[in-house]
MMTF fields as JSON, N, C-alpha, C and O atoms, coordinates in Angstrom:
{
  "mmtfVersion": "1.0.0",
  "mmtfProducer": "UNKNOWN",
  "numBonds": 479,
  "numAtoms": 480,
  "numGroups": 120,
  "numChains": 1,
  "numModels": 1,
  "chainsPerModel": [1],
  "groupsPerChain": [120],
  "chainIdList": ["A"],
  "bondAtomList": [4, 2, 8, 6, 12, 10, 16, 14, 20, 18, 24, 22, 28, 26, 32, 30, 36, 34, 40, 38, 44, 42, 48, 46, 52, 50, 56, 54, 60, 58, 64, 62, 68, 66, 72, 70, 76, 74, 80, 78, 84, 82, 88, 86, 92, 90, 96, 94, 100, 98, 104, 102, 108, 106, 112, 110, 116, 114, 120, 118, 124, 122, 128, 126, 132, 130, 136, 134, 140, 138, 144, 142, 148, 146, 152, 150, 156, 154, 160, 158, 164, 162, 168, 166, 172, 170, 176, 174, 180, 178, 184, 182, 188, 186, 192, 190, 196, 194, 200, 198, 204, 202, 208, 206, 212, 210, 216, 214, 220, 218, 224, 222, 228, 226, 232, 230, 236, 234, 240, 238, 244, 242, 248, 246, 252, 250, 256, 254, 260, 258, 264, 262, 268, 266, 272, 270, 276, 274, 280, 278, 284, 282, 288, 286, 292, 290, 296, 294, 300, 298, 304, 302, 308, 306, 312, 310, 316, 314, 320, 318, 324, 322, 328, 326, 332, 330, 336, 334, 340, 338, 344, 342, 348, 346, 352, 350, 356, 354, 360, 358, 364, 362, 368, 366, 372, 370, 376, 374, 380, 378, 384, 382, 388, 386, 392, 390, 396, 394, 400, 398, 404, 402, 408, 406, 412, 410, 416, 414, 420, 418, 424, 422, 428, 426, 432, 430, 436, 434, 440, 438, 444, 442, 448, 446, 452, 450, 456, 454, 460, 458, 464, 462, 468, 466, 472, 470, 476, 474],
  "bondOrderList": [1, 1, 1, 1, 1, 1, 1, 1, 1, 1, 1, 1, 1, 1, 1, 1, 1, 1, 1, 1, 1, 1, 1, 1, 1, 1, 1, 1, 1, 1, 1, 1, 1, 1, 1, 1, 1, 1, 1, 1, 1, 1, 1, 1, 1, 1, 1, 1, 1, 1, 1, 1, 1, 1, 1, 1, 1, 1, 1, 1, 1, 1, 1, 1, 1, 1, 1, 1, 1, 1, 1, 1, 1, 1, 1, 1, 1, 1, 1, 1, 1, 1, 1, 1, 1, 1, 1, 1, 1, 1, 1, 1, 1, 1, 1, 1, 1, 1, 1, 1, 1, 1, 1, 1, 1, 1, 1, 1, 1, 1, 1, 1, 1, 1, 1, 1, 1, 1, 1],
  "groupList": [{"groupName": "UNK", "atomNameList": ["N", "CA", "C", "O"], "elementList": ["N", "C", "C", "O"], "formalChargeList": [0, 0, 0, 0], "bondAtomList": [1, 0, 2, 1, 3, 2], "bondOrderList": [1, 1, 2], "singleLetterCode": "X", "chemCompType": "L-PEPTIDE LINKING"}],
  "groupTypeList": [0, 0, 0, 0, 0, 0, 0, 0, 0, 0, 0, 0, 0, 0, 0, 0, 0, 0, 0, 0, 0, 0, 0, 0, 0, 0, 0, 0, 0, 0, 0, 0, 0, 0, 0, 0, 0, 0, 0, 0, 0, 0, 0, 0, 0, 0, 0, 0, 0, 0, 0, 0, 0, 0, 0, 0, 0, 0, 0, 0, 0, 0, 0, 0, 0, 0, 0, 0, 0, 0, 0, 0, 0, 0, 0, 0, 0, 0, 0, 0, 0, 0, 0, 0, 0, 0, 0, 0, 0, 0, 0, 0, 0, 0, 0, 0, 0, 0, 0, 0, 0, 0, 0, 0, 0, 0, 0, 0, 0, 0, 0, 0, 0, 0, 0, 0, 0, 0, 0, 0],
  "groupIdList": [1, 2, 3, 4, 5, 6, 7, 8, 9, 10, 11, 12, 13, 14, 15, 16, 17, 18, 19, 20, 21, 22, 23, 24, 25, 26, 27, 28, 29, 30, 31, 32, 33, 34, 35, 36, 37, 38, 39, 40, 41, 42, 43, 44, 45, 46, 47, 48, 49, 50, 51, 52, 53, 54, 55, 56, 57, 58, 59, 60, 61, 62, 63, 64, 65, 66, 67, 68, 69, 70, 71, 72, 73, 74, 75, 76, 77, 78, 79, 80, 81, 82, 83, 84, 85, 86, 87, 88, 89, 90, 91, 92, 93, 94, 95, 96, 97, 98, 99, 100, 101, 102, 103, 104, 105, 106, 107, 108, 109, 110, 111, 112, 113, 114, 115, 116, 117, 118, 119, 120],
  "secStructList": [7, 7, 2, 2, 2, 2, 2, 2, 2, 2, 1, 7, 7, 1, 6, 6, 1, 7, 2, 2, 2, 2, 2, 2, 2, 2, 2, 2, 2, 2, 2, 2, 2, 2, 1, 7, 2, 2, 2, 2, 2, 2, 2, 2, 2, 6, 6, 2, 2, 2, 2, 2, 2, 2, 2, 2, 6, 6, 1, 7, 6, 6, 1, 7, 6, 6, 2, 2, 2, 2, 2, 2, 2, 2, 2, 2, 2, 2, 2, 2, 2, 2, 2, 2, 2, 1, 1, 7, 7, 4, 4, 4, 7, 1, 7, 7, 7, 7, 2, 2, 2, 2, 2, 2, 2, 2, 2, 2, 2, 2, 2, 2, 1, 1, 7, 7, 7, 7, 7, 7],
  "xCoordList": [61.443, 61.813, 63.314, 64.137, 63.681, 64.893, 66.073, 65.656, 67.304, 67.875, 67.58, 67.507, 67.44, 66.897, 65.649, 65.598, 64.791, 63.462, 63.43, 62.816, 64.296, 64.831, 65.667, 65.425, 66.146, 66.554, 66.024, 66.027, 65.327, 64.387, 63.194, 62.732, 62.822, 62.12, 62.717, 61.827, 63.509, 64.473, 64.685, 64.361, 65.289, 65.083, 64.085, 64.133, 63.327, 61.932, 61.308, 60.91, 61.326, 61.51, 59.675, 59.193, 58.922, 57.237, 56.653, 57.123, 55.643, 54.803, 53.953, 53.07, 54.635, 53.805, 54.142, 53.258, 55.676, 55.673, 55.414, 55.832, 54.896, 54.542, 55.645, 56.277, 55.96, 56.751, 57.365, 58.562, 56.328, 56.677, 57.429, 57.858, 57.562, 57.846, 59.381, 60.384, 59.397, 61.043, 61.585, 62.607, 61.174, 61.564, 61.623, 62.416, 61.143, 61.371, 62.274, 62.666, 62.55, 63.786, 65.084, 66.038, 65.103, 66.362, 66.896, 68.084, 65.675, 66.439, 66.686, 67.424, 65.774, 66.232, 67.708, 68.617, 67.914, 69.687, 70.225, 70.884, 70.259, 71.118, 71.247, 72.398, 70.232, 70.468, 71.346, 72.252, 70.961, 71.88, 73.573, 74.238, 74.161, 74.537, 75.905, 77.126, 74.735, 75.721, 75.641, 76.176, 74.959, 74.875, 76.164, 77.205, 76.061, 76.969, 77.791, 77.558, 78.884, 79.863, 79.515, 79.954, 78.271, 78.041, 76.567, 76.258, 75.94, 75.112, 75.904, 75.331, 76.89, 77.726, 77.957, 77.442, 78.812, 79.054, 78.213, 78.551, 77.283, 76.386, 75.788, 75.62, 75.515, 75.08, 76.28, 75.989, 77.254, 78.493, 78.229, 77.761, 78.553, 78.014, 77.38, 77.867, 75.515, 74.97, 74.714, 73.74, 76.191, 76.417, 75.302, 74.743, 74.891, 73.583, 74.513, 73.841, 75.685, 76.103, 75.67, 74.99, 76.239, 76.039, 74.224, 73.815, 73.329, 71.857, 71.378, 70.223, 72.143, 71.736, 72.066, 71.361, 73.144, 73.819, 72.773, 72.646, 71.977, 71.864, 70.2, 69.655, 69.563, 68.299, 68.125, 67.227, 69.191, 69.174, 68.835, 68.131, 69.641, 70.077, 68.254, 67.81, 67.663, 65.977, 65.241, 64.052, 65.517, 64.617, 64.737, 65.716, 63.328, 63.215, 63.199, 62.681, 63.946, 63.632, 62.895, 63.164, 61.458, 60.176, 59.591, 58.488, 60.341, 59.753, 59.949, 60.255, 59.676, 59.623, 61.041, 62.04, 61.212, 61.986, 62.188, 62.926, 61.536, 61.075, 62.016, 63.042, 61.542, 62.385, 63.811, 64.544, 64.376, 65.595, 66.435, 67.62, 65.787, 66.328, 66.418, 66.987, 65.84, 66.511, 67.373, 68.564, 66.884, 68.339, 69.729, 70.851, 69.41, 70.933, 71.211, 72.204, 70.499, 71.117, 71.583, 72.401, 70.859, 71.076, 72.498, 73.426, 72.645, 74.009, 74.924, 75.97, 74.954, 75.927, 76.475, 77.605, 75.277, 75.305, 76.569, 77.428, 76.121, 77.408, 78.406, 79.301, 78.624, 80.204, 80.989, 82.177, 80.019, 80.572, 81.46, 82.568, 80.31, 81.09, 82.057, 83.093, 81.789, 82.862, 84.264, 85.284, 84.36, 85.556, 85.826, 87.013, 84.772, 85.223, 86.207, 87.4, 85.7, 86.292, 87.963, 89.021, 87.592, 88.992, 89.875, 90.846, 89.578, 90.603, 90.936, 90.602, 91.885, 92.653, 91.376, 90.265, 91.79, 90.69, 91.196, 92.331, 90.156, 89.939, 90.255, 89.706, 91.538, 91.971, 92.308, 92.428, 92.33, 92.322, 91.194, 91.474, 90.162, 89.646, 88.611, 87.787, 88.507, 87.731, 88.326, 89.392, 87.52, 88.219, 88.464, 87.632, 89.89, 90.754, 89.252, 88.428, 89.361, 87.878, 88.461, 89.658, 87.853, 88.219, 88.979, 88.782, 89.889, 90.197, 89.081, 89.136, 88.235, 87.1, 86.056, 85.922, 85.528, 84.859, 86.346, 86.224, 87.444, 88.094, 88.667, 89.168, 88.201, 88.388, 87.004, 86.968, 85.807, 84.586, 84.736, 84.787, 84.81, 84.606, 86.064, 85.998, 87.028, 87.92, 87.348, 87.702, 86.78, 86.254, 85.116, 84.754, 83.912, 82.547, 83.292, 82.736, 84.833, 85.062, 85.748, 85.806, 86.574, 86.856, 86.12, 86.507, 84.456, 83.741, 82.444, 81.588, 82.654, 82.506, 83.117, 82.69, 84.473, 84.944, 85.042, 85.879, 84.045, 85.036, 83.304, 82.121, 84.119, 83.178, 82.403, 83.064, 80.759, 80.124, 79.191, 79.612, 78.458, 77.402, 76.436, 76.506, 75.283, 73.846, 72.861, 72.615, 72.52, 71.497, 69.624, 68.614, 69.749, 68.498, 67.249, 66.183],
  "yCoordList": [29.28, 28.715, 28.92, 28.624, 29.568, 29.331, 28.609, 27.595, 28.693, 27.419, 26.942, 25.854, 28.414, 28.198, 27.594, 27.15, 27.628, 27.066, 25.502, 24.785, 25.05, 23.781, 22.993, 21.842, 23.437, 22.929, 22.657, 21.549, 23.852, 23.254, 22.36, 21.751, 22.174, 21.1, 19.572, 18.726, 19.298, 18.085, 17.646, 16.517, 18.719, 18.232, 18.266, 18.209, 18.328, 18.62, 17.119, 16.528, 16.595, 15.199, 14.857, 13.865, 15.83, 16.266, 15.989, 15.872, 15.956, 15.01, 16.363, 16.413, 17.166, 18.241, 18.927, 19.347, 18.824, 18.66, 16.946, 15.893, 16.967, 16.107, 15.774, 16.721, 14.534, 13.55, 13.785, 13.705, 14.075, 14.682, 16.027, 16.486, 16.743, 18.273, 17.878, 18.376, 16.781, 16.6, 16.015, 16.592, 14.948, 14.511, 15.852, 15.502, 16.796, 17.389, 18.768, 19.503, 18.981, 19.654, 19.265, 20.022, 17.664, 16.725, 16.808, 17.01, 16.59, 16.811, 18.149, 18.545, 18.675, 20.427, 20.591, 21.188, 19.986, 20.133, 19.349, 20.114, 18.264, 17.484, 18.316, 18.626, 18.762, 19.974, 20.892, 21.296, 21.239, 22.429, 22.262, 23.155, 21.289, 20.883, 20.691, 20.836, 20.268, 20.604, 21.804, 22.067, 22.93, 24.214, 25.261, 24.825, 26.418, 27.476, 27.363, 26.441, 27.978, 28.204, 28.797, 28.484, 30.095, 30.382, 29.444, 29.856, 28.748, 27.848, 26.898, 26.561, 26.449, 25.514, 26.012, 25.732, 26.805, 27.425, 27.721, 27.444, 28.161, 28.527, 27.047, 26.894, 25.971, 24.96, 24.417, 23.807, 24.652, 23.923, 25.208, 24.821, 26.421, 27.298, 26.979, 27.109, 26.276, 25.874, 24.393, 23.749, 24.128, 22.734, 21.619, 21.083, 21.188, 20.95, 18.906, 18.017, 18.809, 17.292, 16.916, 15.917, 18.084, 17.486, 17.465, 16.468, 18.124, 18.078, 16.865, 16.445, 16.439, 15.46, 13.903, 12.934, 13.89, 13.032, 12.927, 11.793, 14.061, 13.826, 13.892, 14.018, 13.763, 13.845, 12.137, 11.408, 11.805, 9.532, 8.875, 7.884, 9.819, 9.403, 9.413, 8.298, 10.161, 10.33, 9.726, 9.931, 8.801, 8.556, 6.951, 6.474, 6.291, 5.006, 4.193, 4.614, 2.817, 1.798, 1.502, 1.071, 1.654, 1.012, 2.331, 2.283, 3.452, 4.62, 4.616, 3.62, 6.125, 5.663, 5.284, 5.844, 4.654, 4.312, 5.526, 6.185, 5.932, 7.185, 8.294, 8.783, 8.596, 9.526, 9.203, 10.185, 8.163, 7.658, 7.586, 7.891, 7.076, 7.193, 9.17, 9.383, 9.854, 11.384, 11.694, 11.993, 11.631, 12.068, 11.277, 11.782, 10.013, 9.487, 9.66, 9.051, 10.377, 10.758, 12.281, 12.632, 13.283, 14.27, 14.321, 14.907, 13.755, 13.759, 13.03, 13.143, 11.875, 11.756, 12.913, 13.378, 13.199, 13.97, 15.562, 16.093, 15.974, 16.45, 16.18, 16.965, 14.86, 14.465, 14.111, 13.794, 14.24, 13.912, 15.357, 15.563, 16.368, 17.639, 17.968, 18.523, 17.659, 18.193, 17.372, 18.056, 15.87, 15.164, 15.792, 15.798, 16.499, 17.339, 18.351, 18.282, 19.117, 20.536, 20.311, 20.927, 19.203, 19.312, 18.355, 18.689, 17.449, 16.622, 17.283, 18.362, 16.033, 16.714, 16.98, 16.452, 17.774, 18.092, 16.919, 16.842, 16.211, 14.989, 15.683, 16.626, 14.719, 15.352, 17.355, 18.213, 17.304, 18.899, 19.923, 21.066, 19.422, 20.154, 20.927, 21.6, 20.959, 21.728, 23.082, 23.273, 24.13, 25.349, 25.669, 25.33, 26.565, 26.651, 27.214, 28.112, 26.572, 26.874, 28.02, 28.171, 28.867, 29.817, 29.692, 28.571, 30.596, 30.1, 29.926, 29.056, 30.686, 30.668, 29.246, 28.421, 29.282, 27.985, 26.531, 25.773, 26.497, 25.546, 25.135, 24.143, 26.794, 26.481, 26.329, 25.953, 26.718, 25.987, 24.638, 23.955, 24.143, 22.467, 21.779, 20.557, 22.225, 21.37, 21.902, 21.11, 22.724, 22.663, 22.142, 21.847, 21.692, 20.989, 19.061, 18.16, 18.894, 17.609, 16.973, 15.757, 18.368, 17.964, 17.599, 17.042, 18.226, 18.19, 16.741, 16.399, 16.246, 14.749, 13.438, 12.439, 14.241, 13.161, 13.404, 12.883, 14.27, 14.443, 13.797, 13.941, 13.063, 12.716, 13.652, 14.204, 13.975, 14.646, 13.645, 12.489, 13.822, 13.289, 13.406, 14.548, 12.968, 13.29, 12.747, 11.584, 13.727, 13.608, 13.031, 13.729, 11.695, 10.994, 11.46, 10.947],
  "zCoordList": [-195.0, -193.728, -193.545, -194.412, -192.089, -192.108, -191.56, -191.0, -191.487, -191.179, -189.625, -189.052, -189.223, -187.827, -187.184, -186.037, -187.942, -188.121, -188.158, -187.369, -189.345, -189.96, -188.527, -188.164, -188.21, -186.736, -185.84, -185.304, -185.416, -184.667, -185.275, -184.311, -185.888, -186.642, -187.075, -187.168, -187.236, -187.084, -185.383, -185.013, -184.36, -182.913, -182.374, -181.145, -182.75, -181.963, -182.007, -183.011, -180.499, -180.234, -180.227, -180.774, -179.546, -179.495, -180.996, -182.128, -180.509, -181.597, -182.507, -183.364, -181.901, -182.29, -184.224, -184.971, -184.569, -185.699, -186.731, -186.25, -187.725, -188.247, -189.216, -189.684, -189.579, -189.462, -191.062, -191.34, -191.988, -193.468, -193.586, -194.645, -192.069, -192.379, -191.905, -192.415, -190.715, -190.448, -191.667, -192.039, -192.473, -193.249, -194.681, -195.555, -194.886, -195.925, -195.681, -196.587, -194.069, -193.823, -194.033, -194.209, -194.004, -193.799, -195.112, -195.361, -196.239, -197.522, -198.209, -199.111, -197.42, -198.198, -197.418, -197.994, -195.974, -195.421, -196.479, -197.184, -196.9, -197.441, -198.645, -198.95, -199.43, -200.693, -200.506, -201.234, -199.318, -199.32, -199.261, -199.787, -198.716, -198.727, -199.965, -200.025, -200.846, -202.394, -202.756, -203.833, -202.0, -202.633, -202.851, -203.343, -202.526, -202.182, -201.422, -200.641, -201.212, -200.463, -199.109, -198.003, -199.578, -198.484, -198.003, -196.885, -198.293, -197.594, -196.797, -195.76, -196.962, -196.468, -195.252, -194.169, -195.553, -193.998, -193.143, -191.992, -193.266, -192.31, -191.539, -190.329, -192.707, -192.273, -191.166, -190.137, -191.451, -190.49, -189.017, -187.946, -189.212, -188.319, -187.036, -185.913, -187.57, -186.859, -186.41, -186.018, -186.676, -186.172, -186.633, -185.676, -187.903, -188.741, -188.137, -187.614, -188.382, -188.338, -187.129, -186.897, -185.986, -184.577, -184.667, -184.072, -185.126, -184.852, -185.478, -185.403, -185.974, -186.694, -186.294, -186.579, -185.658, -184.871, -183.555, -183.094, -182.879, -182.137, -181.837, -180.741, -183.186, -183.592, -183.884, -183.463, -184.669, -184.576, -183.232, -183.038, -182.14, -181.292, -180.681, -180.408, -180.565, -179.827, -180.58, -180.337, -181.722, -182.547, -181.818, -181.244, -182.069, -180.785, -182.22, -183.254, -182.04, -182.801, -183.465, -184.587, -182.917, -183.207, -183.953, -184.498, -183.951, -184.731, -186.366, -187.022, -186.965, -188.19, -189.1, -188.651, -189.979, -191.188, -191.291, -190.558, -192.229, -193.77, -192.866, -193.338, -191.582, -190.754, -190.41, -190.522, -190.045, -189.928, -190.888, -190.757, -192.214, -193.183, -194.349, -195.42, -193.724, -194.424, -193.015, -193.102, -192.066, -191.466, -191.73, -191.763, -191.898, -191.865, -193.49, -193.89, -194.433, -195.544, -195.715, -196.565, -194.652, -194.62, -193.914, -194.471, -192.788, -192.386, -192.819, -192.181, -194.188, -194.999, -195.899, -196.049, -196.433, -197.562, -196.983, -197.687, -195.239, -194.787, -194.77, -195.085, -194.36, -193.736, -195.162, -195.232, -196.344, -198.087, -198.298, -198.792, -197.607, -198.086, -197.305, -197.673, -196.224, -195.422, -195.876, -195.95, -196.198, -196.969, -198.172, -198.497, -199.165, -200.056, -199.896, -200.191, -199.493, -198.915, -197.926, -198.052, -196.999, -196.659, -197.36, -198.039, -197.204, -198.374, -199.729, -200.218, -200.271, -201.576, -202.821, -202.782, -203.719, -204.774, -206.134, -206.604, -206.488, -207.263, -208.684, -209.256, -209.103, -210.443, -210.51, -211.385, -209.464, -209.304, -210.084, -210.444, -210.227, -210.92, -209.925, -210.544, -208.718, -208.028, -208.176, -208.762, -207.563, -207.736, -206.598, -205.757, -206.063, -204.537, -203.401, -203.577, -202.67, -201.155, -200.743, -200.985, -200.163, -199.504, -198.1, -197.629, -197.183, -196.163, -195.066, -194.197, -195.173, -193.88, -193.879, -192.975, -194.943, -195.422, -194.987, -194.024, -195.853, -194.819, -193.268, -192.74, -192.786, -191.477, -190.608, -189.436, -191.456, -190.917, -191.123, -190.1, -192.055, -192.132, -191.685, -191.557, -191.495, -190.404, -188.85, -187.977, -188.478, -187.224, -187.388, -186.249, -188.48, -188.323, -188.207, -187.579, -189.135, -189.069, -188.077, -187.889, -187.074, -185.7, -184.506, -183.479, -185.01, -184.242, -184.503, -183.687, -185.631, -186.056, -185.001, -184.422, -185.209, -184.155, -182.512, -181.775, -182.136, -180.478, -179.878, -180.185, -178.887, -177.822, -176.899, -176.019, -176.992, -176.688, -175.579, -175.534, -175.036, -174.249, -174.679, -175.134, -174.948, -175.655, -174.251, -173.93, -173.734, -173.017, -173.09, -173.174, -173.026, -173.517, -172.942, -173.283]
}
């Protein structure tokens, strides 16, 4: 499956994907997550925080837990890396990020904070 696939399967507000397949995309994102250098990026790429931000947002109260709860771990498990990567390196023992990868995740963590509209 690919990341593109995985996306659309997390927004997909229709009843038509089943509820174990959003939930087992959320944690294969959050995996990835700790992965590669180049998984990272791509995940920031396709804007995986904002889909995720805005996949909580369609999810109704009275809906499921189990689902609420991998997205809002999948999009921690981002905003962890993205504080990795740009912040300082702990005891210095990380090894130096590349420049492209730090200028993906200061543009995925600028884009954390900017006021967007989410159309309900």
């Amino acid at each position: 499956m690919g990341l593109f696939a995985m996306r659309e399967f997390i927004t997909d507000s229709e009843k038509d994907t089943p509820k174990e397949v959003k939930v087992e995309a959320a944690q294969i994102v959050a995996s990835l997550s700790y992965g590669s250098e180049i998984a990272l990026s791509a995940l920031f790429k396709l804007n995986t925080s904002y889909v995720f931000v805005f996949a909580l947002s369609k999810l109704f109260p009275e809906g499921s837990i189990t689902l609420r709860a991998a997205y809002s771990r999948a999009l921690r498990a981002l905003v962890l890396c993205i504080a990795d990567v740009v912040g300082p390196s702990e005891y210095g023992l990380r090894p130096e990020t590349p420049a492209s990868l730090r200028l993906d995740t200061k543009e995925a963590l600028d884009g954390m904070f900017t006021v967007r509209r989410i159309y309900l």
